[in-house]
C-alpha positions in Angstrom: -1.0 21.7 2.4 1.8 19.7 4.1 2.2 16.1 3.6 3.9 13.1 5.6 4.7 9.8 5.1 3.8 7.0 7.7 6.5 5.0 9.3 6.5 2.9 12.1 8.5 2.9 15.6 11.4 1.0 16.1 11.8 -2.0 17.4 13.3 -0.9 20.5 10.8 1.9 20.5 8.3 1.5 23.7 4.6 2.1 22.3 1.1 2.3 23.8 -0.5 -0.9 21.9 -0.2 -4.4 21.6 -1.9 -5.5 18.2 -0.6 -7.7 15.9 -2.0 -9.3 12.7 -0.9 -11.7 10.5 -2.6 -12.1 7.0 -2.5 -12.0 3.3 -4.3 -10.3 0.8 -6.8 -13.0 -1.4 -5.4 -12.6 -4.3 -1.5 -12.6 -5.8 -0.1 -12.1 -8.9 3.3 -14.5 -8.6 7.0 -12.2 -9.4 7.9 -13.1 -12.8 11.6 -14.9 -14.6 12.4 -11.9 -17.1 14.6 -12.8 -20.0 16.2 -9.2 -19.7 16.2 -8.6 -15.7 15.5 -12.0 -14.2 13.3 -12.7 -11.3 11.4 -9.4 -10.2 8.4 -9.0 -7.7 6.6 -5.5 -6.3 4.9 -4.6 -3.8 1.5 -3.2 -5.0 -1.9 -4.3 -3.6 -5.1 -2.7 -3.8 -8.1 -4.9 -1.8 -10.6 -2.7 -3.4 -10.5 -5.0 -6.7 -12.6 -8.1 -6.3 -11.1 -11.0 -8.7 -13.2 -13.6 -7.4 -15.2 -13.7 -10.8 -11.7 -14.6 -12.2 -11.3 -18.4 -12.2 -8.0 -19.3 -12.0 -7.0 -21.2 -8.6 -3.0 -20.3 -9.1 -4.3 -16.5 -7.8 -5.2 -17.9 -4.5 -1.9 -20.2 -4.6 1.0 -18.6 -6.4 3.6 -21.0 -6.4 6.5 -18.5 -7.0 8.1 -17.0 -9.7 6.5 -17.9 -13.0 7.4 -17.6 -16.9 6.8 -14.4 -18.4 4.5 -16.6 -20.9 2.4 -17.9 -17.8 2.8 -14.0 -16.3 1.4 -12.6 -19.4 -1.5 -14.9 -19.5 -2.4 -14.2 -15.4 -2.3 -10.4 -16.3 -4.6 -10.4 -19.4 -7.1 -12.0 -16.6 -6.7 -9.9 -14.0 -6.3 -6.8 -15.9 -10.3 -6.3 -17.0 -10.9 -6.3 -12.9 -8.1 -3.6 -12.1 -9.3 0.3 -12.8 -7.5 1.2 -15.9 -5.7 3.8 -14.3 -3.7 1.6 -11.8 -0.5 -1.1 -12.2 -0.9 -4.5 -12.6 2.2 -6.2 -11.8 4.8 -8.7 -10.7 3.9 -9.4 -6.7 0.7 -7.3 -6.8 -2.0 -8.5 -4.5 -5.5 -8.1 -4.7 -8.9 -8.4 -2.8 -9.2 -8.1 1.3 -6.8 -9.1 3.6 -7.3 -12.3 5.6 -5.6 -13.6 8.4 -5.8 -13.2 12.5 -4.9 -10.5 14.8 -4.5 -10.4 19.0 -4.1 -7.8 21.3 -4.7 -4.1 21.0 -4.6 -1.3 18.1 -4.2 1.6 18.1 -6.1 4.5 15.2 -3.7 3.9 12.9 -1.0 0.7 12.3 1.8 0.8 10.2 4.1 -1.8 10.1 5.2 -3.3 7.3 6.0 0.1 6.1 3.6 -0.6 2.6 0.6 -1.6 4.8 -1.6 1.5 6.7 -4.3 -0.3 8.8 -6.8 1.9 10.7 -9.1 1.3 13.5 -12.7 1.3 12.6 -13.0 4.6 14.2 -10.3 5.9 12.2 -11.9 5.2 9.3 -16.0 6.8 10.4 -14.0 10.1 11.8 -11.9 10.7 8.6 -14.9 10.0 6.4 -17.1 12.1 8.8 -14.7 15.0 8.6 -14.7 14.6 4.5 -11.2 13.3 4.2 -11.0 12.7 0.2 -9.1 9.4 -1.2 -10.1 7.5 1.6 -10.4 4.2 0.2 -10.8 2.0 3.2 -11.6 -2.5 3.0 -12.7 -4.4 5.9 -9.7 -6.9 7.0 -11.1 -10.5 7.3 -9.8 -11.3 10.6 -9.8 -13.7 13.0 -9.5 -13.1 16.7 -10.0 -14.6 20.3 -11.5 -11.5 21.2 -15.0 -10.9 20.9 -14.6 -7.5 21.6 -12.1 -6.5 19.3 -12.9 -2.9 16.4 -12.7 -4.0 12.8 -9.3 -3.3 11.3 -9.7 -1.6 7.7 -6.2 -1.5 5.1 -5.8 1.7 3.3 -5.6 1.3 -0.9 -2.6 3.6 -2.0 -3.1 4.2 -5.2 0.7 5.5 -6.7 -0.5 9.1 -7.7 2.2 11.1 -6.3 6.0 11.0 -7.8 9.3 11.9 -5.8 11.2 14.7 -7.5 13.5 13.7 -9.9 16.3 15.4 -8.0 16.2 13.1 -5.0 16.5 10.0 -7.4 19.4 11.2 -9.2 20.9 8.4 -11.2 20.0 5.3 -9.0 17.5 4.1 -11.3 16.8 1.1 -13.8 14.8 1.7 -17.3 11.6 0.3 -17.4 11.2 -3.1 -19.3 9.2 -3.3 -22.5 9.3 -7.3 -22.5 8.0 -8.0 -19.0 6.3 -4.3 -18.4 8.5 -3.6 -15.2 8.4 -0.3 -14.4 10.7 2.7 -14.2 12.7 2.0 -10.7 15.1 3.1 -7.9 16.3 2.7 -5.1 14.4 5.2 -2.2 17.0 8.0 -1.2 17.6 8.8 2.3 16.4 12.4 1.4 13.2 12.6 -0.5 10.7 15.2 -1.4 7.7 15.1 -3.6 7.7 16.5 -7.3 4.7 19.0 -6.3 2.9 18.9 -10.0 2.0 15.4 -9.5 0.6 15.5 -6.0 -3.1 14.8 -6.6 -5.3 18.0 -5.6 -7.3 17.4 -3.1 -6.8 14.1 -1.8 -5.4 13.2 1.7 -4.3 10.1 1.5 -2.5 8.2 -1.6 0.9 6.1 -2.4 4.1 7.4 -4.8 4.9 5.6 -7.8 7.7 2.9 -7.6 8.0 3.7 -3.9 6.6 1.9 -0.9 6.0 4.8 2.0 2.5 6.1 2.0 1.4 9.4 2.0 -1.0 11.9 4.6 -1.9 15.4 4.6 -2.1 17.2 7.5 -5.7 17.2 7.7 -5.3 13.5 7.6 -2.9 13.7 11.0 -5.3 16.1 12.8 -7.9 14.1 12.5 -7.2 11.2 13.7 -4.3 12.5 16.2 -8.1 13.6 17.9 -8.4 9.7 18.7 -5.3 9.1 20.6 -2.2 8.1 20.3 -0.8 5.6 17.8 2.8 3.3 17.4 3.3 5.6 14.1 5.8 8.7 13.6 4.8 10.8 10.7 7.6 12.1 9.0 7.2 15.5 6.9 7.3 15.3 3.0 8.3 18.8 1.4 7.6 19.7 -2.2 9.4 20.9 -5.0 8.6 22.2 -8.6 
């Protein structure tokens, strides 16, 4: 199976849609003062996890970076909501994005990089066709048109990891004060270390990387509904 990552055309790069959005996901953890690395903030978000049991009004409303006492305390109530198996960090957002949108989108959106939105039609062809790792929440949008498709964000869960190899030596130790991970700054040249690309799935995120990742099966399918403003950009594997 190949894989790709998403990217998004250039600025100056003439497109076929219009659409714009502009929202938030509900829910933010604030970046966090470490006493070893100083002020730190990801990029993970997964709107599949629903905190609005969690009552703490400062998750709506971060007000910026926080103590790592205050951090600690936000994680240990967030954390019982979050699968085991995934992150929760400095900068992670939670729950549905909300916002508005105007114009016209195309199957598939990408722009910022870390955000894959899909058309509604996307989402019931890739699900019809048994896509696996599909893990697709409604954006709570407002819009002046009446007309316009629901727009559904893509979770990427960081399964995957980039070989070791294409890293090389620009990386910083993960913190066992504030729990930052492992991290490093994305090479130009990248390629997948292919024991940890998860079997089976078409669609999933890389650990302590931003791009997200297809399959090809993924690109086929919903290349079927027209073009989008997206270039997908081969991924190669290596043991």
């Amino acid at each position: 199976m190949r894989y790709f990552t998403v990217e998004s055309f250039s600025f100056d790069e003439p497109g076929h849609w219009s659409g714009e959005y502009r929202a938030r996901h509900r829910w933010h953890l604030s970046g966090v003062d470490c006493p070893r690395y100083g002020i730190w903030s990801g990029l993970s978000a997964f709107p599949s996890v629903d905190l609005s049991a969690v009552d703490e009004p400062v998750l709506a409303n971060p007000k910026g970076p926080t103590s790592l006492e205050e951090y600690n305390r936000l994680v240990a109530l967030v954390r019982p909501f979050v699968p085991p198996e995934l992150p929760v960090l400095a900068g992670g957002s939670f729950g549905p994005m909300v916002g508005t949108a105007q114009g016209r989108f195309g199957p598939v959106t990408c722009c910022p990089s870390w955000e894959l939105i899909l058309r509604e039609d996307a989402v019931e062809l890739l699900k019809a066709e048994g896509l696996q790792g599909i893990i697709a929440v409604r954006m709570e949008l407002r819009s002046r048109r009446s007309t316009m498709p629901a727009l559904y964000e893509l979770e990427a869960r960081p399964l995957a990891k980039l070989h070791p190899d294409c890293i090389g030596e620009f990386k910083t130790p993960a913190c066992d004060i504030c729990g930052k991970p492992e991290s490093f700054r994305l090479p130009p040249k990248r390629w997948l270390l292919r024991s940890s690309i998860p079997e089976g799935l078409d669609f999933f995120g890389i650990k302590g990387a931003s791009p997200r990742v297809v399959s090809e099966r993924f690109v086929e399918t919903v290349q079927r509904l027209g073009p989008s403003d997206v270039h997908y950009q081969e991924l190669p594997a290596a043991d």
